[in-house]
C-alpha atoms as a printed R data frame, in Angstrom:
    type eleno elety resid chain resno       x        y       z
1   ATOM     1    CA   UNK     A     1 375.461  -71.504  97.035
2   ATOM     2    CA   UNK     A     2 373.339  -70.204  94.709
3   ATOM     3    CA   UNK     A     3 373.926  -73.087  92.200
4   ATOM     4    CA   UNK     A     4 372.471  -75.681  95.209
5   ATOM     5    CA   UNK     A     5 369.472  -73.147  95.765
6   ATOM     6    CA   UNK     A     6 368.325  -73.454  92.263
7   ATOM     7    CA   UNK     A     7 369.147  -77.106  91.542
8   ATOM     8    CA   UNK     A     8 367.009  -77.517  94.883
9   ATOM     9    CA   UNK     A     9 364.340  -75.284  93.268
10  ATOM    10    CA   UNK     A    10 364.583  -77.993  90.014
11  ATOM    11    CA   UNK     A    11 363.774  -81.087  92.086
12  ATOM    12    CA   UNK     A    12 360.956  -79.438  93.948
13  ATOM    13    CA   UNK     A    13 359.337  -78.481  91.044
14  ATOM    14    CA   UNK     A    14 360.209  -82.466  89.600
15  ATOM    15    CA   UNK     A    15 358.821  -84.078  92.309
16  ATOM    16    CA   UNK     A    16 355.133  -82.187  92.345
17  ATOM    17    CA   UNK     A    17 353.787  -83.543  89.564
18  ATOM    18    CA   UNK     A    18 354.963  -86.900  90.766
19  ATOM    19    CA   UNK     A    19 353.673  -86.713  94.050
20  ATOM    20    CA   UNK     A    20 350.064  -84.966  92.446
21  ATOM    21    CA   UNK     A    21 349.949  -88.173  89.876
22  ATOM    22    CA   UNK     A    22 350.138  -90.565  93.200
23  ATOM    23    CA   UNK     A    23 347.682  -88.613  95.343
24  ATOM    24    CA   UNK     A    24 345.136  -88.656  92.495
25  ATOM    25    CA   UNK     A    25 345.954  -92.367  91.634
26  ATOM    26    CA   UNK     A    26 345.254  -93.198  95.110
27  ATOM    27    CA   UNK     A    27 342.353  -91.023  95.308
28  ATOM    28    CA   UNK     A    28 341.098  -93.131  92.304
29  ATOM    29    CA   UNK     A    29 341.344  -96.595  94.335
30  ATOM    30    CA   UNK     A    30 339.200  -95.192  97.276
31  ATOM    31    CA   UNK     A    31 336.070  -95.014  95.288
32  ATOM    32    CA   UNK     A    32 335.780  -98.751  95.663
33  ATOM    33    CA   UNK     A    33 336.877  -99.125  99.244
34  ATOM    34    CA   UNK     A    34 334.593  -95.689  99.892
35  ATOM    35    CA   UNK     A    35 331.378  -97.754  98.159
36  ATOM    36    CA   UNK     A    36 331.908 -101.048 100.344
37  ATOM    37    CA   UNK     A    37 332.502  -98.878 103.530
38  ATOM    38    CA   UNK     A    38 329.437  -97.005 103.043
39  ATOM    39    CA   UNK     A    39 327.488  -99.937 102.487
40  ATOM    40    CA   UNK     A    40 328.870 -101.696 105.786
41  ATOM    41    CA   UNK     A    41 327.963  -98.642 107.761
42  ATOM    42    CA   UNK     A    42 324.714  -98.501 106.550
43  ATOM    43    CA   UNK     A    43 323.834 -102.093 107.199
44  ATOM    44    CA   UNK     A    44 325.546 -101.514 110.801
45  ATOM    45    CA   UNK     A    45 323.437  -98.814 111.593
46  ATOM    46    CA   UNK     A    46 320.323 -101.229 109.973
47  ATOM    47    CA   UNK     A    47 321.579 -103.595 112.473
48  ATOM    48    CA   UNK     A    48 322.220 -101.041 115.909
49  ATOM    49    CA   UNK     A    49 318.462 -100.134 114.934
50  ATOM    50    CA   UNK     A    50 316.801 -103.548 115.001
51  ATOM    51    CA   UNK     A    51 318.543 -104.472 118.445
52  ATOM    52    CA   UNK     A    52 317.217 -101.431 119.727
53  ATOM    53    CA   UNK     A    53 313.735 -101.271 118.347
54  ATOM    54    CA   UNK     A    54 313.357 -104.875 118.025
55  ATOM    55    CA   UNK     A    55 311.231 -104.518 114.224
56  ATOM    56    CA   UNK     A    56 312.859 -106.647 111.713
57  ATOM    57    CA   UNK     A    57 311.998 -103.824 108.798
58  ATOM    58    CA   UNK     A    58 314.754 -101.124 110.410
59  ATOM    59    CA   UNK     A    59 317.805 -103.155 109.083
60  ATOM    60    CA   UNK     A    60 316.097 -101.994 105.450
61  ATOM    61    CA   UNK     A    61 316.759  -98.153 106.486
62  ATOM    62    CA   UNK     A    62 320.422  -98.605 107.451
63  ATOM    63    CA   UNK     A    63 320.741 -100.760 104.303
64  ATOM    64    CA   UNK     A    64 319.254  -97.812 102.131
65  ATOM    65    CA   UNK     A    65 321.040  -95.330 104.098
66  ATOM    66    CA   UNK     A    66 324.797  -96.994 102.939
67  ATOM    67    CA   UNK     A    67 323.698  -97.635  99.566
68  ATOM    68    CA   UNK     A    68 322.382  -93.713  99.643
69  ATOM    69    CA   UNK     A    69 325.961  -92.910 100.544
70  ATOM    70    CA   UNK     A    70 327.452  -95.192  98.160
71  ATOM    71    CA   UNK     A    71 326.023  -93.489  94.769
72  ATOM    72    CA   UNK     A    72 326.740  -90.083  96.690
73  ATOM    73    CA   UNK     A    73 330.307  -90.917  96.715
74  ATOM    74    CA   UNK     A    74 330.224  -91.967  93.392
75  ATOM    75    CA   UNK     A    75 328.161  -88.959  91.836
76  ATOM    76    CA   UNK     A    76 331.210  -86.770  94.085
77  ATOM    77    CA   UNK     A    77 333.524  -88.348  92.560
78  ATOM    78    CA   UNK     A    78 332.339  -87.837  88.840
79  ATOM    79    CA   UNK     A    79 331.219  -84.066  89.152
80  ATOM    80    CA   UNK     A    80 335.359  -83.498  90.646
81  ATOM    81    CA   UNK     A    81 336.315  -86.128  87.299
82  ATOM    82    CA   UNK     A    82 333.964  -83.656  85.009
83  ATOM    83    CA   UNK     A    83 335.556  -80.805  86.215
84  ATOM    84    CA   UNK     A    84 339.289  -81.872  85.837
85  ATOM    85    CA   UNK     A    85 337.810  -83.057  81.960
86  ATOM    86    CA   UNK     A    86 336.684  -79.637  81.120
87  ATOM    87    CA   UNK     A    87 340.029  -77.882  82.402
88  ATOM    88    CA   UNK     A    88 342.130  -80.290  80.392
89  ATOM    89    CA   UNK     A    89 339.689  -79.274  77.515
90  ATOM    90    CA   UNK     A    90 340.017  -75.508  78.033
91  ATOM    91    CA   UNK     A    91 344.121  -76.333  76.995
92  ATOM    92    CA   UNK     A    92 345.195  -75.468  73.544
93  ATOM    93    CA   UNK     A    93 346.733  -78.715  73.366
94  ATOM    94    CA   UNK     A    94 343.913  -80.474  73.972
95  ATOM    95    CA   UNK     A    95 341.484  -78.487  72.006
96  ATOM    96    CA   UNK     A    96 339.453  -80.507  69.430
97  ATOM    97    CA   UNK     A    97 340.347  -79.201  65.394
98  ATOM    98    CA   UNK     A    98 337.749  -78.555  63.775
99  ATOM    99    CA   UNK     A    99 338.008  -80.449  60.320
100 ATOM   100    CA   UNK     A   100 336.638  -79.556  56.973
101 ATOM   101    CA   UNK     A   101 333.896  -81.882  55.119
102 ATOM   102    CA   UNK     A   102 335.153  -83.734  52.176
103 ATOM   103    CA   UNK     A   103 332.299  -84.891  49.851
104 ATOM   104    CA   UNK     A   104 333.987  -87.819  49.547
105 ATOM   105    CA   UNK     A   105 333.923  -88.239  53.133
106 ATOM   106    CA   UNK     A   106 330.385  -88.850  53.517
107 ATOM   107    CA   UNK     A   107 329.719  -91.542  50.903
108 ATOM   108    CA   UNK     A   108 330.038  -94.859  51.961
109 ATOM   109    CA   UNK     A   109 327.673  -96.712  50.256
110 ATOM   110    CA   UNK     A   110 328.902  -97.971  46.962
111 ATOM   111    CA   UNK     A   111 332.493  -98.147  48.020
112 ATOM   112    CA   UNK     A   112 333.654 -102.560  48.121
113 ATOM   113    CA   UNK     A   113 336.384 -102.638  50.174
């Protein structure tokens, strides 16, 4: 009984990486289909306002209003991106060594290769 309980435990723990990867894979793929939606909506709205004002100009608004939410998706997008960077960076195994200066290193001038 106890044997099951922990093997249970084992795949659990197995499949939430696994399951994290595809969530953050997918969440990766909606950017795009986030960008053209936002732009559709916008030009929709553009649209629902020159029917109902009858001025040609308000389809410009709605079209600035989706691209508006288009680059705010994006810019959400990289600030979550920046912040996953920086975590992976704050990991030892990650961490950048910092290597010493040869002389030799920085004299590439009269070198034929």
């Amino acid at each position: 009984m106890e044997n099951e309980n922990k093997k249970n435990e084992e795949i659990e723990e197995n499949e939430k990486p696994k399951a994290r990867q595809i969530v953050e894979a997918v969440d990766s793929l909606s950017l795009g289909i986030s960008i053209v939606v936002a732009v559709a909506m916008g030009i929709g709205i553009g649209m629902v306002l020159r029917s109902l004002t009858g001025a040609g100009w308000t389809l410009w608004i709605g079209v600035f209003i989706g691209v508006a939410a288009a680059i705010l998706n994006v810019y959400k997008v990289y600030e979550k991106q920046k912040e996953d960077y920086e975590e992976l960076a704050k990991q030892p195994r990650y961490a950048i060594k910092k290597h010493l200066e040869d002389e030799d290193d920085d004299d590439y001038g009269e070198t034929k290769y």
